[in-house]
Phi, psi and omega in degrees: 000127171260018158093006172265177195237142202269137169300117165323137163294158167232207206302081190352275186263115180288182182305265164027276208275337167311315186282336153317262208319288188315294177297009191251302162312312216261331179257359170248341175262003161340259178314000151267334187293313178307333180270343185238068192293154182269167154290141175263328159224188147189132236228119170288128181231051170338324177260108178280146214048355160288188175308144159266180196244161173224115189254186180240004167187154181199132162309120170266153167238172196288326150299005171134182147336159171301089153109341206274164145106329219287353207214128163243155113294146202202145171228149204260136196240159142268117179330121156249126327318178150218138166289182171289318185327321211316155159287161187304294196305347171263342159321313207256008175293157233194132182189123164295161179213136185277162171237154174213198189290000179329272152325277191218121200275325187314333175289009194277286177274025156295091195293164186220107145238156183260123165242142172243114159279120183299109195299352171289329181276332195247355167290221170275275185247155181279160189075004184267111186299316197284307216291141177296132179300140153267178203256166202283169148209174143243134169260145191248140191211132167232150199302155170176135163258134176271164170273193201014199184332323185293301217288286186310315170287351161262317184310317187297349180272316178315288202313304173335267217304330198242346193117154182279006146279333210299151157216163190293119184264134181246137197206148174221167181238121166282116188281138160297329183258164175290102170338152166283182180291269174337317170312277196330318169282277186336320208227017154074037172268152149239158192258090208241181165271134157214154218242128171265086165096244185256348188279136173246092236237126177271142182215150171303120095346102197247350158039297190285345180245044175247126160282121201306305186326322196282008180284318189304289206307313151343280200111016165313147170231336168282200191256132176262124169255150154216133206223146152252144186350112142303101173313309155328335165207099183262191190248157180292174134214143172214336160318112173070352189251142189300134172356185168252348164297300195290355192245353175084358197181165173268098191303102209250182201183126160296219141335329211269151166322292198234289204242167168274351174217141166246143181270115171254148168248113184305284176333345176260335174274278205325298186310283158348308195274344156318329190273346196251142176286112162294195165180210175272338206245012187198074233234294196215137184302096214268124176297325190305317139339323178258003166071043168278161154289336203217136198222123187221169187227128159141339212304167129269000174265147171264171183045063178257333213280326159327302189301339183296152166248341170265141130189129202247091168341120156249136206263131164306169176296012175211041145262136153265001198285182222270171163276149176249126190214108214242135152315101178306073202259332162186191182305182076318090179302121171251134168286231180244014185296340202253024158291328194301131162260116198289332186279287167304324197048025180262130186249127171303136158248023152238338168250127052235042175308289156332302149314323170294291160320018195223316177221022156227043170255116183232024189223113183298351208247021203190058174312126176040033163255134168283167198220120176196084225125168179222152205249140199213137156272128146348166120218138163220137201317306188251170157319323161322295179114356207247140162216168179249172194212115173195124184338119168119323210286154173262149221233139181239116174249249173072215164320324175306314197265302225270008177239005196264000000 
């Protein structure tokens, strides 16, 4: 020691450079959080173009969500035109078509719940093992009044049971799983075509369990089907949707328009919808018009979600199940379904259809149509085909989607 004396330390970080330091954390990690949005919802259509469902999670399959999709409606057309020259058999030919809110928007208050029943709560006794689970079904319910004195006692009954808006309701029950062979003979299903978009896709035609009201309330005028999915004959998609090396399977779609999931960017609706002439009958744009399945939130760019070629779900830390990881394949052309107010079913008739052909035809591949949404294949990792989905989860793009 020579006798000098050691200066103290002082304060590893001062307030100063502390009140730095934060903002220096806090501004590099900003833009991931904002870039990496959770899902906010996600939403289901057992029925297609009716009310959807809102789940807080769902199993995926190589069709799309758990359950979504599983029902068309559908009305038997005749060729229109036919000449007189024409032979009888194609005058008296005949072909089903799915309908959607296009058509007849009133399907917008058709509503769907999902019931799964627990099996614990619904055997005989508890521990019995032998007794059969039950099976999921959905009930389906639409508005309808009867006449006279029957009429008036169900409007009086709703308004009891529901509240002073309630209105009288007619519901019928849909099984969830594909009828057995027996089932299918006992209850009169036919096994028919019905052409979804250019496809002409065989299906159960279950017909037989529609309550005649429900043509009236439509405004169906032709004869109304209703068919479910054949897991056995889904339609293939390969326009734009990844190989079956890169998708692990040959990527298939039910029911669904095109693809099996549609992608919504809340941020890309705001920006949008800032665009549009309002009026009394379209004051704020509802997401819920364009249906998607998958609902995110947070990006700052809007329509950022174009660039992706990826995107990949992450499960919080006291999740363990796996990341969910979706194919980017291309835009969502839209038609004029998202005039329809999804609550009213009364379809505007011009917006936001118009703004969309006006600022959102971005797509060479969609001349004077607008684009909004993204159309998304599965992809997995394993042999299973399964994968989750669940609100909260955070969607990682960025360098991953857009160079993988």
């Amino acid at each position: 020691m020579d006798g000098s004396t050691v200066p103290q330390r002082g304060p590893a970080v001062d307030s100063s450079s502390a009140f730095i330091l934060l903002i220096t954390i806090f501004a590099f990690f900003l833009p991931i959080l904002l870039y990496f949005p959770p899902i906010r919802s996600l939403w289901i259509y057992p029925l297609k173009s009716c009310r959807g469902i809102k789940v807080h999670q769902s199993k995926v399959l190589p069709t799309g969500l758990e359950f979504d999709r599983l029902y068309t409606f559908a009305q038997l057309k005749s060729p229109f035109p036919v000449s007189l020259q024409s032979p009888s058999p194609e005058k008296e030919a005949h072909a089903w078509h799915f309908i959607t809110q296009r058509q007849f928007p009133l399907l917008a208050t058709v509503s769907v719940d999902l019931f799964t029943p627990d099996p614990a709560k619904t055997r005989g006794s508890v521990g019995d093992s032998s007794a059969p689970a039950p099976a999921p079904y959905l009930l389906v319910r639409f508005p309808w009044r009867e006449r006279g004195v029957r009429g008036a006692l169900g409007w009086a009954g709703a308004k009891l049971a529901r509240g002073w808006r309630a209105r009288p309701e007619r519901e019928f029950v849909l099984p969830v799983a594909f009828p057995s062979p027996d089932e299918i003979a006992a209850r009169g299903y036919a096994r028919e075509e019905v052409a979804v978009w250019r496809d002409a896709v065989p299906a159960l035609n279950m017909r037989a369990d529609l309550p005649p009201e429900l043509a009236l309330y439509l405004g169906v005028s032709n004869t109304l089907g209703l068919f479910r999915v054949d897991p056995a004959c889904l339609r293939a998609v390969r326009r734009c949707a990844p190989s079956r090396a890169e998708a692990g399977y040959q990527p298939v779609t039910g029911f669904q328009d095109a693809y099996p999931l549609h992608l919504l960017n809340l941020t890309s609706v705001r920006d949008f919808d800032a665009k549009i002439e309002k009026d009394e009958e379209l004051r704020e744009l509802d997401p819920r018009r364009f249906r998607a399945n998958i609902i995110v939130d947070g990006d700052e760019n809007p329509y950022d979600e174009e660039t992706w070629k990826k995107v990949r779900f992450n499960p919080g830390p006291s999740n363990k199940r796996d990341a969910s990881t979706f194919h980017v394949s291309c835009r969502t052309v839209r038609c004029k379904l998202p005039n329809v107010n999804q609550e009213t079913g009364f379809r505007h008739p011009v917006q936001p259809d118009k703004a969309l052909r006006k600022f959102r035809e971005v797509d060479e591949g969609a001349k004077h149509m607008g684009c909004l949404g993204m159309q998304v294949t599965p992809l997995f990792p394993t042999e299973d085909l399964e994968s989750w989905v669940e609100v909260g989860m955070g969607h990682d793009d960025g360098a991953y989607a857009r160079h993988m």
